[in-house]
N, C-alpha and C positions, 0 to 999 in steps of 0.2 A: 617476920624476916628469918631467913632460913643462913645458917651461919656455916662457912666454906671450910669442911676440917681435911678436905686432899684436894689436890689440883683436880678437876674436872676432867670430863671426858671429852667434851660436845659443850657448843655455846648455840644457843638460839638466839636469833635477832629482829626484833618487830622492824616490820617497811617503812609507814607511812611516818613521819616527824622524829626517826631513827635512822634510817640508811637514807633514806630520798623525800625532798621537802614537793610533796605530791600536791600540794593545795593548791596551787595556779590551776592546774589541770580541773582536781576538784570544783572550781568555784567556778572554771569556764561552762562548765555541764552544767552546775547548780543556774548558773544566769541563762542558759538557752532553755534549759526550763521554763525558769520563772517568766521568759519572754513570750513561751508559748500558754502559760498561763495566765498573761495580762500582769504580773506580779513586777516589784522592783528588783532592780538587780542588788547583787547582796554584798557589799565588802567581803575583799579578802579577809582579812582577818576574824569577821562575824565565819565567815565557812570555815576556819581555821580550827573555832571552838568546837565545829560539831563533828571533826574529824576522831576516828580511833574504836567507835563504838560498832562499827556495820555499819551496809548502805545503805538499808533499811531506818538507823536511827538519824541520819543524816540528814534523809529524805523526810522523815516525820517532824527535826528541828526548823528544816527550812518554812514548812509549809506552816508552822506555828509562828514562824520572824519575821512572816512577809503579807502584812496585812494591805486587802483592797485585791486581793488574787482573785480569778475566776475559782467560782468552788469547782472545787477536783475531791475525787475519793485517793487514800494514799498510794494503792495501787497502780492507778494510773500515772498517776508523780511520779514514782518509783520506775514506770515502764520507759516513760520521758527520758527520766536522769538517765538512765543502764545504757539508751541508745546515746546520746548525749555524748558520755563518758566515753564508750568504747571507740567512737571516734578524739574524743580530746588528752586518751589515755598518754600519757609518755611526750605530750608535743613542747610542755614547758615546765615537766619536771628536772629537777637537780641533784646530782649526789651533794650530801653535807661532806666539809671537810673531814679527813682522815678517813673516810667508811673503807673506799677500796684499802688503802694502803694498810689498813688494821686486818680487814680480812683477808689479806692476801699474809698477814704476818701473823695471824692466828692459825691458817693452811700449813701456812713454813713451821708451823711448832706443832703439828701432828693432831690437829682439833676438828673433828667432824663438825661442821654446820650444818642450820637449817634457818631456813627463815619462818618466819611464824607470826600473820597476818591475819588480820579479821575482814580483809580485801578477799570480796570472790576469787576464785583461780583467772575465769577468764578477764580480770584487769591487772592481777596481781603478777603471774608469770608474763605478760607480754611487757608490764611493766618494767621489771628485771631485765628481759630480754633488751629492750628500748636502751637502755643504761649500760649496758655488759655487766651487769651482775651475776648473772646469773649463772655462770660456769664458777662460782666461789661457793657453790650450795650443794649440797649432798640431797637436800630433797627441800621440798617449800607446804607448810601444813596451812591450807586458807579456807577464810572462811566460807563451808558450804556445806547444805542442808543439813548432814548427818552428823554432826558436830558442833556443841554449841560456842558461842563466839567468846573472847576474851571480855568479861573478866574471869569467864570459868574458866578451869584448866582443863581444857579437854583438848586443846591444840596444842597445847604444850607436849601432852603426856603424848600426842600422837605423833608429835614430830620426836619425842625420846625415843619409841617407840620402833620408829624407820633406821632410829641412828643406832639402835642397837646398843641404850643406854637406858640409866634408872636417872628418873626425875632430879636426887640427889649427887648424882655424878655430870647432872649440866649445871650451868649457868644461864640466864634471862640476859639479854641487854634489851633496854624499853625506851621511852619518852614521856613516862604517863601512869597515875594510877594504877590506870587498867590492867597495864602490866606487871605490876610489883602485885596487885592483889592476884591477877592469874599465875604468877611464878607461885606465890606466898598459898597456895589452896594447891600448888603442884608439889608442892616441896622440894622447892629450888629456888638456891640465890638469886640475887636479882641487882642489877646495875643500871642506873637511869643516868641518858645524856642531858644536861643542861639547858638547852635547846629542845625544840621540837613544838608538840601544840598542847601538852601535859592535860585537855580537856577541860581549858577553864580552868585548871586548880593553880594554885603556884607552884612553880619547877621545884623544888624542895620540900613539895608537901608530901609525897610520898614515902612511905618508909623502905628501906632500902640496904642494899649492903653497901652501896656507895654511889657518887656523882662522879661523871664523868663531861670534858669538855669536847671530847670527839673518840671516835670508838679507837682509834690504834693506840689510845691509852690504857685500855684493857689488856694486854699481854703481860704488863709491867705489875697489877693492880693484882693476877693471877700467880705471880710469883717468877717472873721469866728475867733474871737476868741482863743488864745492857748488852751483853754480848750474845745472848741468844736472839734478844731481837736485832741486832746488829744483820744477822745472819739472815733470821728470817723476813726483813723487811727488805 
């Protein structure tokens, strides 16, 4: 855990079980899969565990939790899901409470954003876009080929990188492991929300600089004043 000694420059923010509860969506592709695999269809919540990692490792959980499937090789799963998804993208996802109102009050106190997802671009921006997110972002680092996925910090450091800042001058906000150990190998604090899908672990298992109940709690947590958020919310 990496320990916050000046206000930060830039805040990073993970998507999926941090700004927007993507699993509905998620799990409706994971089930028109498994229909065209002869397989069962999967609880929310089982899809819920296998979010955060890549769609790659998503697609490899399902095909190991759904016994009696027609054999498939992962590739072709994986071809399934991508079409699936990109039509189920956005239709029943949600923002969580506070995310606009926090980054719209992180914008008002002069903090470059980035979002920083281990979501391809092509699900990851139209997703923002679907929600209006996306105009609160100075750039969006996702996961694709040349880059490898969170837990490494290599999208971290890429999205510092755009914003014009050193790893130690942002902040992480996450939902998960995944992201305290990609901040914590980037060398950069790191703020987990309470909520989200934490990947199977328990919501407090990660180490961290702090817990948070919804993101517009973060301004306050960075050292801002009631009357500066006053202002900028």
């Amino acid at each position: 855990m990496v320990a916050i000694t000046k206000r930060p420059q830039a805040v990073l923010v993970d998507l999926d079980g941090t700004m927007i509860d993507s699993a509905p969506d998620i799990a409706a592709a994971v089930n028109r899969m498994q229909a065209q695999l002869d397989g069962p269809p999967l609880p929310l919540d089982t899809v819920r565990g296998f979010i955060g990692w890549g769609v790659a490792h998503l697609v490899r959980q399902v095909l190991g939790h759904a016994p009696g499937m027609r054999p498939t090789d992962e590739a072709t799963a994986l071809a399934l899901f991508e079409r699936h998804y990109l039509d189920c993208n956005g239709r029943h996802s949600t923002i969580y409470p506070g995310v606009l109102r926090g980054l719209t009050m992180l914008r008002g106190l002069g903090y470059a954003l980035a979002c920083v997802t281990n979501k391809p671009r092509p699900y990851a921006e139209p997703l923002l876009d679907a929600l209006g997110l996306s105009p609160c972002f100075d750039t969006v680092a996702c996961g694709e080929p040349a880059l490898p996925l969170k837990p490494h910090p290599a999208l971290l450091v890429a999205a510092c990188r755009r914003l014009g800042a050193q790893p130690v001058q942002c902040v992480m906000v996450g939902d998960s492991g995944v992201d305290a150990t990609a901040a914590g190998r980037a060398g950069m604090p790191v703020y987990l929300v309470r909520y989200g899908y934490h990947n199977g672990a328990a919501p407090d298992a990660a180490p961290c600089n702090g817990y948070i109940d919804a993101l517009d709690e973060l301004p306050a947590l960075l050292g801002h004043a009631p009357a500066a958020l006053s202002a900028s919310g």
